[in-house]
NUMI-157653 format. One record per residue: residue in one letter; z, y, x of N, C-alpha, C in turn. Coordinates in Angstrom, 2 decimals. Atoms other than C-alpha are relative to their C-alpha. Layout:
BEGIN
- code_n.zz_n.yy_n.xx_ca.zz_ca.yy_ca.xx_c.zz_c.yy_c.xx
- A_Z_Y_X_Z_Y_X_Z_Y_X;
...
END
This chain:
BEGIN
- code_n.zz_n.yy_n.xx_ca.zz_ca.yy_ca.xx_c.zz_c.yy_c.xx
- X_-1.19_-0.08_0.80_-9.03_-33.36_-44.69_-0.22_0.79_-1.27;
- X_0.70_-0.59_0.90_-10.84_-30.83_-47.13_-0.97_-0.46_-0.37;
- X_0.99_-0.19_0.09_-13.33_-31.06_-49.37_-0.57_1.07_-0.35;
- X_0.32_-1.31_0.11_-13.90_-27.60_-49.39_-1.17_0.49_0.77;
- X_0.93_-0.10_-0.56_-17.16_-26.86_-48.36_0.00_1.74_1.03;
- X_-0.01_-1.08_-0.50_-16.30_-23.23_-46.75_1.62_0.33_0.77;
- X_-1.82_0.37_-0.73_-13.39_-23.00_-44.01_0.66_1.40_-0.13;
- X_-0.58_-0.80_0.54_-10.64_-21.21_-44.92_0.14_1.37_1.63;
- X_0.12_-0.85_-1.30_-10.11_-17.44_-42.73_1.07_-0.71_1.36;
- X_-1.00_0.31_-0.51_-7.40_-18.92_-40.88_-1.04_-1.49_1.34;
- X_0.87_0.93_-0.92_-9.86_-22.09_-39.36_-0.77_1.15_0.38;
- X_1.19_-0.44_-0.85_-12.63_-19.81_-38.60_0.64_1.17_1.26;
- X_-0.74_-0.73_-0.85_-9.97_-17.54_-36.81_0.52_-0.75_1.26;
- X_-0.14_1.25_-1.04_-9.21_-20.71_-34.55_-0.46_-0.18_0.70;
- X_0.98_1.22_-0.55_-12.31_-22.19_-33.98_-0.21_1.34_1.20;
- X_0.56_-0.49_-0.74_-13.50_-18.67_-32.46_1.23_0.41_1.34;
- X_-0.75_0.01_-0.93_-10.10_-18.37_-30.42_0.25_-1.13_0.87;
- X_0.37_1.43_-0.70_-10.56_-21.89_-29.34_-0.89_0.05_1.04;
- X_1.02_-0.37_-0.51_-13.97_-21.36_-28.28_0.49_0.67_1.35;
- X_0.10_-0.36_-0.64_-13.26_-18.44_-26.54_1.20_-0.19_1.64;
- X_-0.74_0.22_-0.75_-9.98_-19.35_-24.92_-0.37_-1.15_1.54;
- X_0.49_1.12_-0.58_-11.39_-23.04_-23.68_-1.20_0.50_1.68;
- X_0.97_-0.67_-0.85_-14.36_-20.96_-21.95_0.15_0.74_1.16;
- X_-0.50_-0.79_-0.86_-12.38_-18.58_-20.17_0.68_-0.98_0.91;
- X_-1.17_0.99_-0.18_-9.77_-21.36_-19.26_-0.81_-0.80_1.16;
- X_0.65_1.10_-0.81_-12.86_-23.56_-17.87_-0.29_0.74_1.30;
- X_0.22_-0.55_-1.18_-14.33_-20.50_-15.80_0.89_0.29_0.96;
- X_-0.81_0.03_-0.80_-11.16_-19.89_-14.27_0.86_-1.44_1.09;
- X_-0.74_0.97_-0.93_-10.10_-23.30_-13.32_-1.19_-0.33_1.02;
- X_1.29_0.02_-0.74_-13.72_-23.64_-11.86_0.30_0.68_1.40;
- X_0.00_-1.22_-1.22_-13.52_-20.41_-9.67_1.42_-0.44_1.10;
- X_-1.53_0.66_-0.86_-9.77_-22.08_-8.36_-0.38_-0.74_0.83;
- X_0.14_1.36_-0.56_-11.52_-24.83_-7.01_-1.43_0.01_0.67;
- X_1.31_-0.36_-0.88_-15.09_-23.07_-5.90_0.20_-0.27_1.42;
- X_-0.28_0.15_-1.73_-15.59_-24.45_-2.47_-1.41_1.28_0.60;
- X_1.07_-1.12_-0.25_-17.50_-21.54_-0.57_-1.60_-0.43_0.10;
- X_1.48_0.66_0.26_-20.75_-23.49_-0.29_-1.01_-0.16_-1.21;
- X_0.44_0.40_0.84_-21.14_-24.19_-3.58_0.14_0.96_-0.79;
- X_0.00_-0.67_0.98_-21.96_-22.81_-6.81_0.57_-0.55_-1.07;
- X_-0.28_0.29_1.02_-20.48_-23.09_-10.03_-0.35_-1.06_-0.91;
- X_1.32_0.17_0.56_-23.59_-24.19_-11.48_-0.02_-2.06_0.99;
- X_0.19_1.02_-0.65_-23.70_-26.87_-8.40_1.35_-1.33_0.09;
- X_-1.03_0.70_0.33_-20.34_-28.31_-9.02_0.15_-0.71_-0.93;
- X_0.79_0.48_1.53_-21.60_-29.14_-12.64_0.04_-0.83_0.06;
- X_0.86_0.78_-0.28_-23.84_-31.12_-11.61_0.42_-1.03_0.84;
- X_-0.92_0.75_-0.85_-21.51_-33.19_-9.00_0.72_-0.99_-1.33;
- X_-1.37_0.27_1.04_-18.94_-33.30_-11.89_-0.82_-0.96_-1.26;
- X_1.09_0.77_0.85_-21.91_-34.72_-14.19_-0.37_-1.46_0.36;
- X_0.49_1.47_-0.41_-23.12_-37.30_-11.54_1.19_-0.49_0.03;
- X_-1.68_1.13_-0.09_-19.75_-38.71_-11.64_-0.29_-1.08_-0.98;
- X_-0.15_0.84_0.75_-19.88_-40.57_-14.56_-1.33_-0.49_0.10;
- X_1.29_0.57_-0.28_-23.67_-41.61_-13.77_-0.61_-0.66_0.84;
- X_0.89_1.12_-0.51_-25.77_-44.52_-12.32_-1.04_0.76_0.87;
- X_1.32_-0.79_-0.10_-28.32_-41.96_-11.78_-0.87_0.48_-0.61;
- X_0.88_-0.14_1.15_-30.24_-39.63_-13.76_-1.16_0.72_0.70;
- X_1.15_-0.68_-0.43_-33.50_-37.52_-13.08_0.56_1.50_-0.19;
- X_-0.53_-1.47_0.06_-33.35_-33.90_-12.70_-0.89_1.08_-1.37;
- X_0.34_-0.57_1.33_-35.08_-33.36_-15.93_1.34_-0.35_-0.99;
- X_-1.44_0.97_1.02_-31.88_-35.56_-17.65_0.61_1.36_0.17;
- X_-1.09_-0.62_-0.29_-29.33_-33.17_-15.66_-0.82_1.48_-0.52;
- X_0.27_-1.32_1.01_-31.57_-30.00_-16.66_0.55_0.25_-0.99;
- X_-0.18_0.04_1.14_-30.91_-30.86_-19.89_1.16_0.32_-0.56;
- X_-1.27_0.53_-0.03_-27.44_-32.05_-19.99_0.50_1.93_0.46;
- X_-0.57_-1.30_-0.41_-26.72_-28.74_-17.91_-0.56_1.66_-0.78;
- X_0.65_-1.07_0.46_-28.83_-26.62_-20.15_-0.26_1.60_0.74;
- X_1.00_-0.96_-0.71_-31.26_-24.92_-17.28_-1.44_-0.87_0.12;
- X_1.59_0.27_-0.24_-34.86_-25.05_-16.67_-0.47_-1.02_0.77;
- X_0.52_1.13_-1.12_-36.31_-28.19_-14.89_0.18_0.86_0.91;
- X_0.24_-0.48_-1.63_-37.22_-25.85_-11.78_1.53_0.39_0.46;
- X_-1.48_-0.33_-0.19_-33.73_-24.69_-11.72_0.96_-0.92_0.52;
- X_-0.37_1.12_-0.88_-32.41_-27.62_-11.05_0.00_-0.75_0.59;
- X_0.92_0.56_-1.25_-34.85_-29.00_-8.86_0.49_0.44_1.11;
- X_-0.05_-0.78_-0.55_-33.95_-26.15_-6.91_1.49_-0.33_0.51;
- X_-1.66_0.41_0.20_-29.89_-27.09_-7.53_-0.25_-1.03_1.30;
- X_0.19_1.42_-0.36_-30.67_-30.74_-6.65_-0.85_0.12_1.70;
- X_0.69_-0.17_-1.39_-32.50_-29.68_-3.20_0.86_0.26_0.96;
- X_-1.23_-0.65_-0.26_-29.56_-27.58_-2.46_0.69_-1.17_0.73;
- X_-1.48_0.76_-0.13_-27.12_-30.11_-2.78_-0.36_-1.38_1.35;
- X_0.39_0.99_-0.59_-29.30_-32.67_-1.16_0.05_0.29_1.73;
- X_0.14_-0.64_-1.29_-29.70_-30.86_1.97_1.49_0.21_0.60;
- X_-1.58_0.14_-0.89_-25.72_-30.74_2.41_0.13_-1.02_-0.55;
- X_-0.51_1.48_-0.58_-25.76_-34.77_2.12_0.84_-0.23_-1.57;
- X_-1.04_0.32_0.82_-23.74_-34.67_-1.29_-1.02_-0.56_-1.39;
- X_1.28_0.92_0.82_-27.13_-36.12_-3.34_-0.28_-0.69_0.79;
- X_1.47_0.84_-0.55_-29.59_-38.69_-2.84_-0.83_-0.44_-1.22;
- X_1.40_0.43_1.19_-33.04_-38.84_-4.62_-0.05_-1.45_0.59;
- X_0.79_1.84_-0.07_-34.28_-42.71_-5.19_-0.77_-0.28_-0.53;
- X_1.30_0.30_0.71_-37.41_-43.87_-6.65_1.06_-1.05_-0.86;
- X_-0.18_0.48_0.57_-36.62_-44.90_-9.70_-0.28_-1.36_-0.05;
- X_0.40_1.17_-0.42_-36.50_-49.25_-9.45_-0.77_-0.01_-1.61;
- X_0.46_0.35_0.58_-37.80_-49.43_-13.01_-1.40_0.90_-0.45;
- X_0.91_-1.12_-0.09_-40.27_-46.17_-12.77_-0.44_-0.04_1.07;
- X_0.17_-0.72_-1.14_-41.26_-45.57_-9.20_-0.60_1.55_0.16;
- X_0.78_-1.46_-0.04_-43.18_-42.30_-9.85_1.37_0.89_-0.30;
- X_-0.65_-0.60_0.03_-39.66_-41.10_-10.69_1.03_0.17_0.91;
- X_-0.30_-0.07_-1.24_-37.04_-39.88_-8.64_2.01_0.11_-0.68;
- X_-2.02_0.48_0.56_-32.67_-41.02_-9.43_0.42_0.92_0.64;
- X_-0.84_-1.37_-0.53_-30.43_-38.19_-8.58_1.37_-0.96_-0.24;
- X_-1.42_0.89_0.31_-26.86_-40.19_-7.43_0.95_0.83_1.14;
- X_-1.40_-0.84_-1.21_-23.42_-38.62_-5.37_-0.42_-0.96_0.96;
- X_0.06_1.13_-1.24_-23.45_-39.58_-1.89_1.66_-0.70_-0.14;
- X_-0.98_0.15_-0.33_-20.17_-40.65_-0.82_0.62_1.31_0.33;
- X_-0.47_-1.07_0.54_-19.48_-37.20_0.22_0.07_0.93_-0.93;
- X_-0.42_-0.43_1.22_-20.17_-35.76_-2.36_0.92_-0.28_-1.09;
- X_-0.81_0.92_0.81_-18.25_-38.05_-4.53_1.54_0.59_0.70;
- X_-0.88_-0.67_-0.59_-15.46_-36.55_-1.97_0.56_1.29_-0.05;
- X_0.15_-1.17_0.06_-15.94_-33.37_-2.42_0.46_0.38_-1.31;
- X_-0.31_-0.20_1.51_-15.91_-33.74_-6.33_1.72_-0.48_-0.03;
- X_-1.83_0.46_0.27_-12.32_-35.39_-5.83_0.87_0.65_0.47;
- X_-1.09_-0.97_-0.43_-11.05_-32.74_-3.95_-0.29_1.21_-0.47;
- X_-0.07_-1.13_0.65_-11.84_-29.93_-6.01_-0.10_-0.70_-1.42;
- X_-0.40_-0.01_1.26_-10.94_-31.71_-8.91_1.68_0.11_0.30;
- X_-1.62_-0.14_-0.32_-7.11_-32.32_-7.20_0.41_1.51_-0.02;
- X_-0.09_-1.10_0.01_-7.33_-28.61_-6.36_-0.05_0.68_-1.38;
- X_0.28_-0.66_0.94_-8.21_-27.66_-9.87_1.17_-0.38_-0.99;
- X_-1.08_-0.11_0.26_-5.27_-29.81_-11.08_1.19_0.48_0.37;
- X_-1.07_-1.22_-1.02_-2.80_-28.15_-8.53_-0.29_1.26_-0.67;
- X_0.12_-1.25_0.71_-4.22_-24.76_-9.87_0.78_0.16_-1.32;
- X_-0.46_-0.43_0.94_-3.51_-25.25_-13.43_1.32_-0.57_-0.19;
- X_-1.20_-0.12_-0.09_-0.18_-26.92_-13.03_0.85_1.23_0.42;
- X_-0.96_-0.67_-0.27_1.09_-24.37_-10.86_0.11_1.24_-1.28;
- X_0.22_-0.85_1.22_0.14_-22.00_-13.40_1.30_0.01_-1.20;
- X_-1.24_0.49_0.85_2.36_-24.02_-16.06_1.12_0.52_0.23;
- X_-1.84_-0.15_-0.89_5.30_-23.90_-13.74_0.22_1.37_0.02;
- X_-0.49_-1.44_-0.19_5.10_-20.20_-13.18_-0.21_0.60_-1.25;
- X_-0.06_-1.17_0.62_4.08_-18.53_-16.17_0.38_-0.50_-1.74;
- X_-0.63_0.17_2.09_5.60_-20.54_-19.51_0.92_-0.55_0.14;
- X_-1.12_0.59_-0.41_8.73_-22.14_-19.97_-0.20_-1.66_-0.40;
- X_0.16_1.52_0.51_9.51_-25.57_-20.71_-0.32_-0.06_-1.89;
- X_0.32_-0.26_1.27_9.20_-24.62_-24.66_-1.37_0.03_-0.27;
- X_1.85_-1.00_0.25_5.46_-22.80_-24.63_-0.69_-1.50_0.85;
- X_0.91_1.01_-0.73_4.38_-26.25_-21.87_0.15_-0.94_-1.25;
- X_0.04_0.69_0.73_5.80_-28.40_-24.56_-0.70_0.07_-1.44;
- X_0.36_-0.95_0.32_4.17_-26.33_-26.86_-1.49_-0.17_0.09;
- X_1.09_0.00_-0.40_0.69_-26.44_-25.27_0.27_-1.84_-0.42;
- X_0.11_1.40_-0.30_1.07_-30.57_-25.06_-0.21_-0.32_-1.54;
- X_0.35_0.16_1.15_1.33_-30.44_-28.64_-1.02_0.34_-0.88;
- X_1.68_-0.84_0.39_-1.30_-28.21_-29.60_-1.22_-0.76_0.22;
- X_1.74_1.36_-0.61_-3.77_-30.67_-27.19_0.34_-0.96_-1.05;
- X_0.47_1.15_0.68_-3.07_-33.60_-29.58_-0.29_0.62_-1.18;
- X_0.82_-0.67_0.94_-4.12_-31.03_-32.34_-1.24_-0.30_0.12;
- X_1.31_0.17_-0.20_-7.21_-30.56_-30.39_-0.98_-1.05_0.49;
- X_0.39_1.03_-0.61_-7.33_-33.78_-29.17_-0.57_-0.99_-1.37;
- X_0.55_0.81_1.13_-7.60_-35.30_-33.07_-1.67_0.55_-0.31;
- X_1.31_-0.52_0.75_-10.72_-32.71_-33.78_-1.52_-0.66_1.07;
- X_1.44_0.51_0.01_-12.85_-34.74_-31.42_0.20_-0.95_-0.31;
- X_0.33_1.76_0.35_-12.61_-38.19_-32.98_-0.51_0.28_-1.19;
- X_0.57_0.30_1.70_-15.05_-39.14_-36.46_0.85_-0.87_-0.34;
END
């Protein structure tokens, strides 16, 4: 909307309350919905294979920004409570597909319901109908700044 090459104090006062708000906002709805088994970290990675065919655990390293071994280590984890399955890659074989089982895929749907229950109730108890309507508007603010 500018061609002002330097954002005015008022954006850069945003972006970093944005930032930090979004961050806090995520770790908390996370921790609402931590099932005791799991880690934060390992829920990710659930919440990742969702939208995926199957990736390698160098992909999801990546994607999750940790160390290959790290999430080798994740991916072993998870595998061992049934909510992965490694596959030889059909167009690689030397590689190895990281996909949800079915429970897992279960697991991700009930701590995502739980995580919407969390932040609704939230709504309901601590803003009024003004400040929710309020927030709804604000998201299609933040909802224009991701489209090119």
């Amino acid at each position: 909307m500018s061609d002002n090459p330097h954002p005015s104090p008022s954006a850069v006062q945003a972006s970093h309350a944005i930032r930090a708000i979004i961050s806090r906002l995520r770790r908390r709805i996370l921790n609402a919905s931590a099932v005791d088994d799991l880690t934060l970290g390992q829920t990710s990675v659930l919440a990742r294979l969702s939208g995926e065919g199957g990736v390698t655990a160098s992909e999801l390293a990546s994607a999750e920004g940790v160390r290959h071994q790290s999430m080798t280590a994740m991916v072993a984890a998870l595998a061992a409570r049934e909510l992965v399955v490694r596959r030889p890659d059909p167009a690689d074989g030397r590689r190895l597909l990281i996909e949800l089982t079915p429970e897992g895929r279960r697991r991700l749907e009930e701590g995502r319901q739980v995580r919407t229950e969390w932040l609704a109730e939230r709504l309901q108890d601590r803003c009024t109908e003004e400040e929710r309507q309020a927030v709804i508007a604000a998201l299609a603010v933040l909802e224009r700044l991701t489209h090119d």
